[in-house]
N, C-alpha and C positions, 0 to 999 in steps of 0.2 A: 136119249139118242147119243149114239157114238161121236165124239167132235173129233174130226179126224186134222182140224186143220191146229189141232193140239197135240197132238201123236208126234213122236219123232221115231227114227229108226234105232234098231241096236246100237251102229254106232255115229251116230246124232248124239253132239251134246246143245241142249236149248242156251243161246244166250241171253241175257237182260243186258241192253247196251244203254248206258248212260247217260244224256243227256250231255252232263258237263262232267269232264273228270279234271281233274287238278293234282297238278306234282309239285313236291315241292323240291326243289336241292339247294344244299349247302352253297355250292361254287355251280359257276358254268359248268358244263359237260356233266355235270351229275344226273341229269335227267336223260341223255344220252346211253352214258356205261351203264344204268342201271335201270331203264325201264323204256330204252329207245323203240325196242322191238315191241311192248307193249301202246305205246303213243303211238305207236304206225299202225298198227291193227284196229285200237278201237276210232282211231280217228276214220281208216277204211270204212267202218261201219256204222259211222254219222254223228260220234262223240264231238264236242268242242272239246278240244285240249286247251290247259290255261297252267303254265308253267312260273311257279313263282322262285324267280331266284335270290336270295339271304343275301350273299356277300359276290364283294366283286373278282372273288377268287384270287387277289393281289399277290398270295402267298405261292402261286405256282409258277416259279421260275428256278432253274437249276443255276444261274448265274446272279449277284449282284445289280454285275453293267446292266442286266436287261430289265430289274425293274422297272425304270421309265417307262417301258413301252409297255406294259403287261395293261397297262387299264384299257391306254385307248385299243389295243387288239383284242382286249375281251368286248369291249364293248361293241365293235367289230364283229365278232364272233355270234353276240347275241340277237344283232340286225341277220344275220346268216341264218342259224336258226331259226327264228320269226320268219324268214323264208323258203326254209329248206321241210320244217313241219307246219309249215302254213300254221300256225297255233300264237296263240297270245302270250306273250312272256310277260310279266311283271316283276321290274327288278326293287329290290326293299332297300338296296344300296347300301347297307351296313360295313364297316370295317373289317367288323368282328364282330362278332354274336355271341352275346350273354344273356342269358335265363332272366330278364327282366319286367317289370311289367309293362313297359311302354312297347314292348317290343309284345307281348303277350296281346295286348290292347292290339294290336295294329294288326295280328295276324287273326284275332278272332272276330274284327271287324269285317278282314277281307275275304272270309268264309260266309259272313254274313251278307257281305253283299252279292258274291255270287253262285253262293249255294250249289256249290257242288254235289254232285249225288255218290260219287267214289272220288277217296282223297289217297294219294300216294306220298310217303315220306321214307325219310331214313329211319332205322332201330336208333329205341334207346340206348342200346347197350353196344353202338358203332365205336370204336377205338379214335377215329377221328371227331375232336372236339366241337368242332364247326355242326358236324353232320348229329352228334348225339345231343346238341343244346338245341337245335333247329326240332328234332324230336322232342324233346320233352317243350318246348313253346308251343309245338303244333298242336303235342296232347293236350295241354290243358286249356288250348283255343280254344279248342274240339269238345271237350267238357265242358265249356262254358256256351258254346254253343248251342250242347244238347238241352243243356241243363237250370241256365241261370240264365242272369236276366244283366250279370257284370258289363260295363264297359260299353254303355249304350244300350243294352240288348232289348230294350221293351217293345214287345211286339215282333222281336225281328231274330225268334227262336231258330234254329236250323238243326236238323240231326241227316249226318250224310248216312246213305244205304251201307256204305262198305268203305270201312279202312283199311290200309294195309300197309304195312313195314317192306323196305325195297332191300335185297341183298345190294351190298357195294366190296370193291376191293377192301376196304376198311371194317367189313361187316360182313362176313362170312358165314353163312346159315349153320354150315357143319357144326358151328362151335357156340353153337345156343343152344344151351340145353332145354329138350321138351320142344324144341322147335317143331310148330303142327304148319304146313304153307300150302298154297295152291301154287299152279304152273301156268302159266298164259303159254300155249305154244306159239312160239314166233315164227316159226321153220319159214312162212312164206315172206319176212320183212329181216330177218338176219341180213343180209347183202346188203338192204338199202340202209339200215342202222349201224354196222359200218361203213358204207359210203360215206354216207354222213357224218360221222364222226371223223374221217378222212379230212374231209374238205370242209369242215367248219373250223374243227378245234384246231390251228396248226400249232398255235402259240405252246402248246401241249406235248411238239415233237419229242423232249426230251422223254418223256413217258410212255410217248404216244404206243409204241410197240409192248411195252408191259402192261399197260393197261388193256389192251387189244386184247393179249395174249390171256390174259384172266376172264375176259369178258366171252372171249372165245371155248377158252377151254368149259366155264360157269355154264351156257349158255348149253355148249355139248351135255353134261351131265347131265341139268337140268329135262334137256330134251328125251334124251335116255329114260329117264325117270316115268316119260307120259307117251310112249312110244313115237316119239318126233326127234326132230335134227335137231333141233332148237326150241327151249325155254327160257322163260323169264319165273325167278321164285318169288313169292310173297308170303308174310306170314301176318293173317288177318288181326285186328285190333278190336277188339267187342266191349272194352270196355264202354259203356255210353251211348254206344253206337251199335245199334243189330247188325245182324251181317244178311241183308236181303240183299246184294248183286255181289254173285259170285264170278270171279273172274276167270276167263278158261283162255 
């Protein structure tokens, strides 16, 4: 018998939506310019988002004078967020981030405890050092997760459905070679993902228009690419991890 409530149309694409999906970024705003429009969409569709922020982004100030104030207005920023994607943020509070094992230990625990089904991160191969050590600690979490038993792990295996590398200003897909990505169309959450970025990041002004302008222009091509206004790129990680939830 024909199951029709399996059936989609020509142009129907099926989603698998996620349970819990998790990003991780370097600094504040990273989970923002680089996968805002996607956290708006799957969360639309009943995902828990759980946003893990590295470091306390201390490094983004155009002036001297203004470090002082960069912590407590990130920190600021991160209470905003928390209520602007309604989403969980967990911040790891780090200075700086080095490929270590404590730090390995602590990020492969907290995959373990909450078991994400699609994990979001930066490419290895990002020119920003923050965001390319944050990548290689996450992959070998995530390997240890699927895999072994390291760092506590008896009993409390995890393998997530689908990973995936996020383009950033710092990481631009063009220039990875053999680069294979899917596209999340955003078209209906571009506005409110910069809204957002607007009125959260301000501490950010001195960038805030160059960053925009990449995210904006990124975001066009991208869209182009899958007959929409707007996308967001990803380029899936299979090492360890199959890739059963595709992201659209």
């Amino acid at each position: 018998m024909e199951r029709k409530d399996f059936l989609v149309t020509e142009n129907e694409i099926p989603i698998v939506v996620p349970k819990r999906l998790m990003v991780f970024a370097g600094h504040p705003d990273d989970e923002i310019i680089s996968c805002g429009g996607t956290i708006l969409k799957y969360q639309a569709l009943g995902s828990e988002i759980i946003v893990v922020v590295a470091t306390s982004g201390l490094g983004g100030y155009a002036k001297t004078a203004h470090k002082e104030d960069i912590l407590e207005r990130r920190k600021q920023e991160l209470d905003l967020v928390r209520t602007a994607l309604k989403c969980r943020v967990i911040e790891l509070g780090h200075s700086d981030l080095e490929v270590k094992r404590e730090i390995i230990s602590e990020v492969t625990n907290l995959i373990r405890d909450i078991r994400p089904q699609v994990i979001l991160l930066p490419h290895f191969s990002d020119f920003h050092r923050v965001h390319r050590n944050l990548s290689l600690i996450t992959r070998e979490a995530i390997y240890h997760c699927s895999t072994g038993k390291a760092y506590g792990g008896h009993e409390r295996n995890w393998t997530p459905l689908g990973v995936y590398y996020y383009e950033s200003p710092s990481c631009k897909f063009q220039y990875i070679e053999g680069s294979v990505f899917t596209i999340v169309n955003i078209e209906k959450y571009w506005i409110e993902k910069r809204e957002i970025f607007n009125r959260v990041y301000k501490s950010q002004k001195e960038v805030l228009e160059r960053v925009l302008d990449w995210a904006e222009d990124t975001s066009i091509l991208r869209g182009n690419e899958i007959n929409s206004k707007y996308g967001e790129a990803y380029i899936p990680m299979t090492e360890y991890t199959p890739l059963k939830i595709l992201l659209v």
